[in-house]
PATIMI-691524 format. One record per residue (C-alpha): residue in one letter; x, y, z. Coordinates in pm, whole numbers, plus 50000, padded with zeros to 5 digits. Layout:
N
aXYZ;...
//
This chain:
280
x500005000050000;x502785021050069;x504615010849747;x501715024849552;x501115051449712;x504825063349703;x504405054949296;x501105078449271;x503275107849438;x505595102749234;x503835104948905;x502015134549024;x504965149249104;x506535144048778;x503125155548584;x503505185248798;x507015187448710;x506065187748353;x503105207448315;x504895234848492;x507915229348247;x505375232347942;x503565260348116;x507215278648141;x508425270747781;x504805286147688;x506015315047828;x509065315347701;x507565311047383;x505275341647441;x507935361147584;x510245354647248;x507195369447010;x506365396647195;x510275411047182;x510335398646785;x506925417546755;x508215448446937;x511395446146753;x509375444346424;x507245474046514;x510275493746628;x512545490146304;x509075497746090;x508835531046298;x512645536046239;x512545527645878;x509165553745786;x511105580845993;x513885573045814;x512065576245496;x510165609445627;x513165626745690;x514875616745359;x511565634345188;x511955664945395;x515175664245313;x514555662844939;x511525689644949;x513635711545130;x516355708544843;x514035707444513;x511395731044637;x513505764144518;x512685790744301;x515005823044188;x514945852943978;x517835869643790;x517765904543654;x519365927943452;x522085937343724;x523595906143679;x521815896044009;x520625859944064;x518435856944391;x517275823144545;x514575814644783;x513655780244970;x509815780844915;x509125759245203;x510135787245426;x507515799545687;x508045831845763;x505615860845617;x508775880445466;x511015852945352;x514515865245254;x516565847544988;x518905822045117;x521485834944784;x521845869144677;x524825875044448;x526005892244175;x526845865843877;x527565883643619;x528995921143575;x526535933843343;x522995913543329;x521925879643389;x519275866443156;x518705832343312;x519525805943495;x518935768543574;x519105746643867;x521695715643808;x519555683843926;x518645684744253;x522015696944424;x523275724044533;x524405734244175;x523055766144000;x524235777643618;x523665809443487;x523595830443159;x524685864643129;x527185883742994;x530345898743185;x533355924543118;x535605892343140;x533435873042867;x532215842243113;x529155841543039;x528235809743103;x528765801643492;x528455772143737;x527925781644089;x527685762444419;x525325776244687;x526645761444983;x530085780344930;x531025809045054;x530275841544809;x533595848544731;x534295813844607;x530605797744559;x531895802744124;x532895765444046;x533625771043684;x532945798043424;x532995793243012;x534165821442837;x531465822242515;x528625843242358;x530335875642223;x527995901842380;x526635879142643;x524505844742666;x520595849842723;x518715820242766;x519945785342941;x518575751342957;x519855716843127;x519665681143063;x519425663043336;x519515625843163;x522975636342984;x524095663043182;x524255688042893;x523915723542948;x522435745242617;x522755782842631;x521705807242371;x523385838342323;x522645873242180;x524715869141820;x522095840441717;x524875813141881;x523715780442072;x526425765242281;x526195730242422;x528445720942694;x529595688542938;x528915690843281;x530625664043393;x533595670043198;x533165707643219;x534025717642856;x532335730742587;x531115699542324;x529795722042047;x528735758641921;x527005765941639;x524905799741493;x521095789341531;x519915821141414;x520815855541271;x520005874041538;x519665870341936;x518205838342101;x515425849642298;x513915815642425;x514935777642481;x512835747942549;x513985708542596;x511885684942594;x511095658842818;x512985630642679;x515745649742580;x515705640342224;x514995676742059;x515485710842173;x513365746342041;x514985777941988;x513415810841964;x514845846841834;x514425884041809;x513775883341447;x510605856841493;x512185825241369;x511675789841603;x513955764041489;x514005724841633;x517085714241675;x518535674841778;x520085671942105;x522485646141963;x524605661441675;x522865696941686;x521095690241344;x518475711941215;x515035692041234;x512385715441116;x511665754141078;x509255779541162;x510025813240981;x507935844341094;x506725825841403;x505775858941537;x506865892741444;x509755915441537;x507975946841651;x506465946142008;x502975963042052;x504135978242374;x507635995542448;x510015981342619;x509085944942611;x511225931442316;x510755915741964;x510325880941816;x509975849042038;x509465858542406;x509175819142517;x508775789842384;x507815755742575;x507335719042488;x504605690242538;x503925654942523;x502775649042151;x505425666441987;x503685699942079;x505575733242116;x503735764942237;x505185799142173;x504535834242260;x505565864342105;x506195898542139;x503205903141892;x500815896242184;x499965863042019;x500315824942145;x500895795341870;x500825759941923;x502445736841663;x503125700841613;x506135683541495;x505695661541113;x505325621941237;x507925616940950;x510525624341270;x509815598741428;x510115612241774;x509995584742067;x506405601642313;x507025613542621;x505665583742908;x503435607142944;x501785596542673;x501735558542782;x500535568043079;
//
C-alpha cells in the first residue's frame, strides 16, 4: 500500500514537474514573440522616419525658386520657408553686366547661369553652399555680347545656352568643357525649350524665327520662319519669340512679342519616341 502510494506521488509529482515545464516554455515562447513583435514594430517606425526625413530632406532641396535680373543679380529662395517676409537664402552678383537666366543643376546644390560679363564668362556654374567669394565653380568664356537664355539636361548632363549673336552653345557638365557651338539664328536667342525626353530642343529669336534642333549632333530638324513678328505692341518688352515651351505629343507652344500664342506640332515623318506621358 505504501509502494503504491509512494508510485502515485511520484507520478504526480513528475506531471507537475512537467506541466509546469510546458507552462514555462509557453512562456518563454510568448515572451520570444512579443520582443520579435516589438522589435518588428520598432525598426518599421525607424525605417518610415527614416524615409520621412529623407523626403523632407529632398523637398527642402528641390522646392527652390529664383529670379535673375538685369544687374547681373541671381536671387534664390527656399519656398518651404515659413516666415511672412522670407529673405533669399542666395543673393549674388553673377555676372557684371545682366543675367538673363539661369537653371538649377539636378537636385544639388548646383546653379548655372547666363549672362554676359566684362571678362566674357558668360556661362557660369555656381555652388550655393560656398562661401560668396568662392561659391563660382567654373565659368565658360562664350557668347560675344553675352548668353541669354539657358537650359539643362538632366539625363545627359548637357547644358544649352543661347546667346545674343544668334549662337547656341552646348556644353559637358561632367567633363566641364564646351562639346559644340553653332549659329542657330541671325539674330539674338530669345527663348529655349527641351523636351522631356531629351531628344529635341526649340529655339526662339528676336527676328521671329523657332527652329528644332537634335540634342544629339545639333542638326536642324524643322523650321518655323515668321513665328511671330519683330515689333512689340508695347515699348520696352522686346521683339520676336518671348518663350517657347514643349509638350507630350510633339507639341511646342510659343509666345511672342506680337501679343499672340501659337501651338504647333512636329511632322510624324521624325519619328520622335512620346514622352511616358503619353503611355501613361
Amino acid at each position: 500500500m505504501s509502494v503504491c502510494l509512494c508510485l502515485s506521488v511520484s507520478v504526480s509529482l513528475f506531471v507537475c514537474l512537467c506541466l509546469c515545464v510546458f507552462v514555462c516554455l509557453c512562456l518563454f515562447v510568448s515572451l520570444c514573440l512579443s520582443l520579435f513583435v516589438c522589435l518588428s514594430v520598432c525598426l518599421s517606425l525607424s525605417l518610415f522616419v527614416c524615409l520621412c526625413l529623407c523626403l523632407c530632406v529632398c523637398l527642402s532641396v528641390s522646392l527652390q525658386c529664383g529670379v535673375s535680373d538685369g544687374e547681373g543679380f541671381l536671387s534664390v529662395w527656399q519656398v518651404n520657408q515659413t516666415s511672412s517676409n522670407p529673405k533669399p537664402y542666395v543673393s549674388w552678383q553673377c555676372h557684371s553686366k545682366t543675367c538673363g537666366d539661369f537653371a538649377f543643376v539636378t537636385s544639388s546644390s548646383l546653379i548655372a547661369t547666363a549672362g554676359q560679363s566684362s571678362d566674357s564668362r558668360n556661362v557660369c556654374l555656381w555652388d550655393t553652399l560656398i562661401s560668396p567669394s568662392n561659391a563660382m565653380v567654373h565659368a565658360f568664356p562664350c557668347h560675344e555680347n553675352g548668353a541669354t537664355v539657358l537650359q539643362y539636361a538632366p539625363k545627359q548632363q548637357l547644358l544649352i545656352s543661347g546667346g545674343r549673336k544668334g549662337f547656341v552653345c552646348v556644353f559637358d557638365i561632367r567633363q566641364r568643357q564646351l562639346l559644340h557651338t553653332f549659329q542657330a539664328h541671325d539674330s539674338a536667342v530669345k527663348a529655349l525649350a527641351l523636351d522631356a525626353s531629351e531628344d529635341f530642343f526649340v529655339t526662339g529669336s528676336a527676328e521671329g524665327n523657332m527652329k528644332v534642333w537634335k540634342l544629339a549632333g545639333q542638326g536642324l530638324m524643322h523650321s518655323f520662319s515668321t513665328e511671330h513678328a519683330k515689333q512689340s505692341i508695347f515699348r520696352n518688352i522686346g521683339a520676336g519669340v518671348m518663350q517657347v515651351e514643349t509638350c507630350p505629343g510633339n507639341r511646342i507652344f510659343t509666345c511672342g512679342a506680337d501679343g499672340t500664342l501659337k501651338m504647333r506640332v512636329l511632322p510624324d515623318r521624325y519619328n520622335i519616341p512620346s514622352s511616358i506621358f503619353d503611355i501613361l
